[in-house]
N, C-alpha and C positions, 0 to 999 in steps of 0.2 A: 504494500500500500504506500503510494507515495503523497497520502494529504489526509491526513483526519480530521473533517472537519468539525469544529470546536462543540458541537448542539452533539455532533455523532460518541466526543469521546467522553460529554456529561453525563449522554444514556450509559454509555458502557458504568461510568462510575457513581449510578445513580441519585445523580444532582437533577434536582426538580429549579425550574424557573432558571432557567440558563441565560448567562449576558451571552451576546454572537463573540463580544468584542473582548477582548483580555485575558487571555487563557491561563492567568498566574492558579484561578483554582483548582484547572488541571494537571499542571507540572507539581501542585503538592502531594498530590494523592495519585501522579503514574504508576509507579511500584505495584500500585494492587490491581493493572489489567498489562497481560502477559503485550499488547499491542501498542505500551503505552511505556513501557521499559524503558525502551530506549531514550526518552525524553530525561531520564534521572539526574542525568546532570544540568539540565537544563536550564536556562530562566528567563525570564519575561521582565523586557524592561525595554526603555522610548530609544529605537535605532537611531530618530529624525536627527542628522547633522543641525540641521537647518529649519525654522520655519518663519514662511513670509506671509502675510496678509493680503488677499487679494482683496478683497470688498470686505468692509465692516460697515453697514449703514440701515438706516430704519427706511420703509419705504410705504407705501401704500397697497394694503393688496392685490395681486398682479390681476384678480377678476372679481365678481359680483356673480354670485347667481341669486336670480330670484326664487322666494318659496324654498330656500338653502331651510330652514326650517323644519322642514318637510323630513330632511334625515335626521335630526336630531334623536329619534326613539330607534333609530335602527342601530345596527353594529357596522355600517360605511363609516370610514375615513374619511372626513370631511376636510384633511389635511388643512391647509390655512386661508380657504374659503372663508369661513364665518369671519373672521378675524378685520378688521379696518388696518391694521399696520403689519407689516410679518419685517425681520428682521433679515438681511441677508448677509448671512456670515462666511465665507470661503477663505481658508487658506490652502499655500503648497508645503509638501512636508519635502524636504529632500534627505535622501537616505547616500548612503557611500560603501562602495565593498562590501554590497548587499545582495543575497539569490529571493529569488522567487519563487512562488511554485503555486497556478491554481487549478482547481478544480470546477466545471460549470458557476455555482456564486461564491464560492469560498476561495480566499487567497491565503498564505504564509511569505511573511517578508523574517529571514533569519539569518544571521553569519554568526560563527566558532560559538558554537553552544548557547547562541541570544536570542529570542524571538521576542519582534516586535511586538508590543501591546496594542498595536490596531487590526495584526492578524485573525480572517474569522475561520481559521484552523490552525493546526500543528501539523511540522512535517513529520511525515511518516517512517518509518524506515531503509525504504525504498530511497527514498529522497537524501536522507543520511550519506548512503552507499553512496550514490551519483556524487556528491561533492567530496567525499573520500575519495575515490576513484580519477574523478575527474571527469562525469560524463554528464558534462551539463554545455547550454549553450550560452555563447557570449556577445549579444548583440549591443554592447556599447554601451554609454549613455542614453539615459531614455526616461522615458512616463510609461505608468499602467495606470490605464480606466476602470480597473473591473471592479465590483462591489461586491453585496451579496445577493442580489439578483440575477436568475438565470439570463443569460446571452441571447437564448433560443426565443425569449418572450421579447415581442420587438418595443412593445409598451416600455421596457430596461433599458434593451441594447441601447434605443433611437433615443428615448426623451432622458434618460441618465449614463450611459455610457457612452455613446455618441458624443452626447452634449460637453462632458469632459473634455472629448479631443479637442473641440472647435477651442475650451475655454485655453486649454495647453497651447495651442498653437496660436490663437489669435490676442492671445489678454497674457499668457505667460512667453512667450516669443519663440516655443519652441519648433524647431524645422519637423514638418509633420512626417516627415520618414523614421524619428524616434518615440514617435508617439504610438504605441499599441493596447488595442484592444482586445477584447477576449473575442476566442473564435464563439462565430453564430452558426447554426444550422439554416436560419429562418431566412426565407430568398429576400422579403424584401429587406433586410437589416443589411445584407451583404451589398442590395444593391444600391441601398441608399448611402453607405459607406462608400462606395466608387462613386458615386455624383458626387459627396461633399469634397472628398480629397482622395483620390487613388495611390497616392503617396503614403495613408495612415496604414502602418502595420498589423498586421494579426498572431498574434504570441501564442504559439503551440501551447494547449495543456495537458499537463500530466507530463510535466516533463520542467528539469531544476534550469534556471535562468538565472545568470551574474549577472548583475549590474555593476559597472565601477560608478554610477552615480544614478540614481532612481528618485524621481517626482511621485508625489501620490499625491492627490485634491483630498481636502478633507469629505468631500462628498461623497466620497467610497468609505467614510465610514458607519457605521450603525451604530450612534450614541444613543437615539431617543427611536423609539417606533413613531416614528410621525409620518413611514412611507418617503413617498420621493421627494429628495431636494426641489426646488422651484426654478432653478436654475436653465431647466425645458422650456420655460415662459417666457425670458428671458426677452426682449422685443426684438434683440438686433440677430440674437442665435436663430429664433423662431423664424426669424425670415429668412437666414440663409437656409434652414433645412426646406424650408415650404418653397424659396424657390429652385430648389435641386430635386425635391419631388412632384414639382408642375413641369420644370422644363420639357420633358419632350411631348407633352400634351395639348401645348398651348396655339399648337397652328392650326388645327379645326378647330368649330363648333363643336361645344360639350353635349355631349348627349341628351341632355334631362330628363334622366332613367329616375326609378325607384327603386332600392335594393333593400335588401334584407342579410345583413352577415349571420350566415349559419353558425351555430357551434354543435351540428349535430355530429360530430368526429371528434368531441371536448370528451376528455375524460373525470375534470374537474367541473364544478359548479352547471352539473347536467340540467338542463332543462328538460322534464319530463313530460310537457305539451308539445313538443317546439314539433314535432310534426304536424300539428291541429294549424297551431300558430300560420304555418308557413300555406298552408292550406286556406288558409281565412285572409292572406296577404296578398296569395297570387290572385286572387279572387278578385281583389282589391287593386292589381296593377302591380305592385311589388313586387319586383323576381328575387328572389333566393338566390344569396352565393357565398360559393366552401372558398373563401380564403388560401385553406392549406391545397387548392390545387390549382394553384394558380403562383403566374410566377411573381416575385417582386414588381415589375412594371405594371404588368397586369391588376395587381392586388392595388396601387397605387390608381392606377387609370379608370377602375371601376367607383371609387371614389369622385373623383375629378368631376365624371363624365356625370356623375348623381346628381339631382336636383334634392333629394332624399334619399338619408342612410338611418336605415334603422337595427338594430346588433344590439343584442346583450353585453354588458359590461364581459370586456375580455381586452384580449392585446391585436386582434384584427380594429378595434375603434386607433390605433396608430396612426392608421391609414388616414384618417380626418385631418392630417399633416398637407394631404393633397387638395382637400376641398375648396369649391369656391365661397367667394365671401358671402354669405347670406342661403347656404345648404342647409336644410333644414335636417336638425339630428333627433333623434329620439333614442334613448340609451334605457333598456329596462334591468332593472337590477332586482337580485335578492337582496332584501334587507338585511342579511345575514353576511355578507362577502363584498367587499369589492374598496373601491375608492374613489377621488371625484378625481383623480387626475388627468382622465380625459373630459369631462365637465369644462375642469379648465383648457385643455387645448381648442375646443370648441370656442369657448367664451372669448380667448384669447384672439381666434381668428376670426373673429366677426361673423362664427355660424350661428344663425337660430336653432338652438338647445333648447330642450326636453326632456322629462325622463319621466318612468312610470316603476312602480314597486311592484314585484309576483309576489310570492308565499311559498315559505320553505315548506320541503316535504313532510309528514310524521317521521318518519324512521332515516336518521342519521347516517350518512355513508364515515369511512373513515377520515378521511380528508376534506373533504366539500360537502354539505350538507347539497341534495338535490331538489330541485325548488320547480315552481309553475309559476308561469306570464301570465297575468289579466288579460286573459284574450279579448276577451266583450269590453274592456276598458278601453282597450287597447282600438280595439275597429270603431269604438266609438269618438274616441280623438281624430283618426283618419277621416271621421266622416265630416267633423265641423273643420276641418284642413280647408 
């Protein structure tokens, strides 16, 4: 194993309420899981050479939504919607004669027996050997983007990892050929990363990385659960992504379709109607569409091309990155899961935002509780449209 991540190795030593961030309570108690040995000598203390301030200031909140009220009794993330001021604090940390190592959202930054306390894992064994040996990679100077959000979910990659690179390159001065990000599987995150800079790197995982000098934004860390940095809102960032995700769009006429983003290929947060759902929509004009079979451009272009997008809270709503100004959105959500971060990206671009609440199932899945759409609520908004 060359990464244990820090939540994976408190199950092993039966710590309840786990922080992601600071692993000093795991290297106390290594000794008593055979996979956790090897850390004995170890310890947990700030690598950071360096740390500078990019932005410390109070600001006004970057959107409004109306009827925000409305979630207060649910369990959404209302992140810093409700609020009239949000604070925007960003520093860089630099690190020196430092390895890497991540896995999907978990990273370890460590050299000669140290692991930094922003890591949200411990290196493994495996990863030990590699730097013993010498079989790690040496790509220079440089930055990593990655947090502890998966890469594969493009709601991360685009509106928090992405968002990193632009601030490294553009606001920290760094040449975007040393700027890496975590690899994505997900086509449009891949493709919206060759629009912004095809110069930004992709850092092999599962696998140990020197740095003789490393940047890290404080925004790859998880101090507070308050979800994603704001930093995606950003006005000047916002616009270059939205126009590297209109670009190749803009020379016809937009369609002005009506769409429907599927999640019936969702494993999490199932919708147990969404066949009825989509039945009551095509009825209605609204064609139905699987995100995951389509490519990057495509997934991008079916937005664009929308007069109206209507999708359950998930990471296909990303795609509203491509809309035009005054698209009209409608986002339904479980009261039980989600967040308003694409609320904001709507608000932010000048779309006409909506939302409506389903009802979670009786009987509890492991991970995602499985819920139902207000269908009849739902066609009866379409019809005063």
């Amino acid at each position: 194993m060359i990464l244990i991540p820090n939540n994976a190795a408190r199950w092993q030593l039966k710590q309840l309420r786990p922080k992601l961030n600071d692993p000093s309570d795991i290297l106390e108690q290594c000794r008593r899981v055979k996979t956790l040995r090897h850390l004995a000598k170890s310890r947990v203390c700030d690598l950071s050479s360096e740390q500078s301030i990019l932005v410390d200031d109070i600001i006004p909140a970057p959107v409004a939504l109306p009827n925000i009220e409305r979630f207060a009794d649910t369990r959404i993330n209302r992140l810093y919607i409700p609020h009239p001021q949000a604070r925007r604090h960003l520093t860089c940390d630099t690190f020196q004669d430092v390895f890497l190592v991540y896995h999907d959202g978990r990273f370890c930054i460590f050299k000669e027996g140290a692991i930094d306390i922003r890591s949200t894992a411990v290196p493994g064994q495996k990863a030990m050997n590699a730097v013993a040996k010498g079989q790690f990679s040496s790509p220079g100077p440089g930055a990593f983007c990655g947090d502890h959000w998966l890469p594969d979910n493009p709601a991360h990659f685009i509106s928090d990892q992405l968002t990193r690179a632009l601030i490294l390159r553009d606001r920290v001065g760094m040449p975007s050929g040393r700027i890496h990000l975590p690899e994505s599987r997900a086509p449009v995150c891949n493709f919206l990363r060759q629009q912004l800079d095809p110069a930004f790197k992709t850092l092999e995982p599962d696998q140990v990385h020197f740095f003789p000098e490393l940047k890290l934004l404080s925004s790859s860390r998880f101090d507070k659960p308050q979800g994603h940095p704001f930093w995606y809102l950003d006005p000047d960032i916002l616009a270059i992504v939205r126009a590297s995700a209109q670009r190749n769009f803009r020379a016809g006429p937009p369609e002005g379709s009506k769409i429907y983003l599927s999640r019936t290929d969702a494993t999490r947060r199932r919708m147990l109607n969404e066949p009825e759902l989509i039945g009551r929509l095509q009825a209605l004009g609204v064609k139905p569409v699987l995100m995951s079979q389509l490519s990057g451009p495509d997934q991008l272009g079916a937005v664009y091309n929308a007069d109206m997008v209507i999708a359950p809270h998930g990471g296909a709503l990303l795609n509203l990155i491509a809309a035009r100004k005054g698209t009209r959105v409608i986002e339904l959500f479980t009261p039980e899961r989600g967040t308003l971060a694409f609320a904001g990206i709507a608000l932010a671009l000048g779309l006409n935002y909506d939302f409506q609440f389903g009802q979670p199932d009786q009987t509890p899945q492991e991970h995602d509780q499985p819920w139902r759409a207000d269908i009849e609520a739902m066609c009866a908004m379409l019809a005063r449209i």
